[in-house]
C-alpha positions as a printed Julia matrix, in Angstrom:
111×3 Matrix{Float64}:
 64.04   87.72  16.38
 62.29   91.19  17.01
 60.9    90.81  20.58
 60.0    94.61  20.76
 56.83   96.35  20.01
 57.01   98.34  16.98
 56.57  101.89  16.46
 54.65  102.06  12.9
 51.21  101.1   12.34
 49.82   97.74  14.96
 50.09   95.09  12.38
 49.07   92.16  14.57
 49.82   89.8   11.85
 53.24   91.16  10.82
 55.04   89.46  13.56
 53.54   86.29  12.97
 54.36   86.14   8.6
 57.14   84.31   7.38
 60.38   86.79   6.74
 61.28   87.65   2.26
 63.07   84.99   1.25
 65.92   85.88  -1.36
 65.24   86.05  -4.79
 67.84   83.32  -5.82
 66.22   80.69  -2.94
 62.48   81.16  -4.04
 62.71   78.34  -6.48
 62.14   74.39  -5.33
 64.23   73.09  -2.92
 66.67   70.68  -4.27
 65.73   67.03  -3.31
 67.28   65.15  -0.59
 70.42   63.26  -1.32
 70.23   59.47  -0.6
 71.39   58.45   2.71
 74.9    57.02   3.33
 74.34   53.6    4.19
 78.27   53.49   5.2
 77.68   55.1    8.26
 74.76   55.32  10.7
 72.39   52.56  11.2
 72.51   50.0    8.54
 68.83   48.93   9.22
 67.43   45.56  10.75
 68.82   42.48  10.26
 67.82   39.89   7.74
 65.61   37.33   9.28
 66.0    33.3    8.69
 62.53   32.0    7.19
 61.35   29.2    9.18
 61.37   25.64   7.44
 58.89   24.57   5.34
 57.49   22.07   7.61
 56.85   24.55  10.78
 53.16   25.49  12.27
 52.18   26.81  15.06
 50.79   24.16  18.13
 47.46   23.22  17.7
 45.03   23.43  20.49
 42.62   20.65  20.86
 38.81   21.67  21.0
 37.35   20.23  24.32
 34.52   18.06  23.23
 30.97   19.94  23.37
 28.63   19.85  26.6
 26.46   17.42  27.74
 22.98   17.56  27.51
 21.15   18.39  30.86
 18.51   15.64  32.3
 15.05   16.97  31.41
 13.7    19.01  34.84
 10.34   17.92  36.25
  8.55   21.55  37.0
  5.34   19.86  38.5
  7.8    17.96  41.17
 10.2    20.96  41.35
  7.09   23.56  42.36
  5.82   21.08  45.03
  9.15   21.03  46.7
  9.25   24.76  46.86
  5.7    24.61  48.01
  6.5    22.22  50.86
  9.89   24.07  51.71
  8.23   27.45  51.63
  5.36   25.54  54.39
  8.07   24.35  56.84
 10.08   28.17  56.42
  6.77   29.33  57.62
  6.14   26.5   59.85
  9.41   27.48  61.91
  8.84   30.74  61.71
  5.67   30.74  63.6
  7.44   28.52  66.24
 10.05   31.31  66.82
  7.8    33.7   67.05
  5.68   32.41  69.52
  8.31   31.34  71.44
  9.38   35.04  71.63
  5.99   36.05  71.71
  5.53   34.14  75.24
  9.29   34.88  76.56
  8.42   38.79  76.0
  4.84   38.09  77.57
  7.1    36.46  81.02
  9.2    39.39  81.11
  7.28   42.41  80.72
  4.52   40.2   83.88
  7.96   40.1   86.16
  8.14   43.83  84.99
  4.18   45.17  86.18
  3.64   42.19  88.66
């Protein structure tokens, strides 16, 4: 292998391109011979076929859903309706109740 720059004209290329072959050796290359199957790895084994009468298991399908009771939306919005008036409902009890403890503290504050 020529590692060193050369002297002649920069061919960038020319160190890159295959080397002549011979005259003799520019014809096809002769074909593989067979491989020796006395030596060497003979391959994988010969597998057994299962018998005739073999499957795989069978999973049972789980039987399909039940059907959901119908909903009653007129009876379902008046709960939310009454839920959302005792939210509010306790709500306004907290806050006056906070609303009167702050009113005690800031009157021990000034008075």
């Amino acid at each position: 292998m020529d590692v060193t720059a050369s002297t002649g004209v920069p061919d960038d290329d020319a160190r890159w391109q295959r080397p002549e072959a011979p005259a003799e050796a520019a014809g096809p290359a002769p074909p593989a011979p067979p491989p020796d199957r006395s030596s060497g790895y003979p391959g994988p084994p010969r597998t057994v076929p299962p018998p005739p009468d073999w499957h795989p298991t069978v999973v049972p399908q789980p039987p399909p859903p039940r059907v959901m009771p119908a909903q009653d939306m007129d009876a379902l919005d008046e709960e939310e309706r009454s839920a959302r008036t005792v939210t509010y409902g306790i709500g306004l009890v907290a806050g006056a109740i906070a609303l009167i403890l702050m009113c005690l503290l800031c009157a021990r504050v000034f008075f």
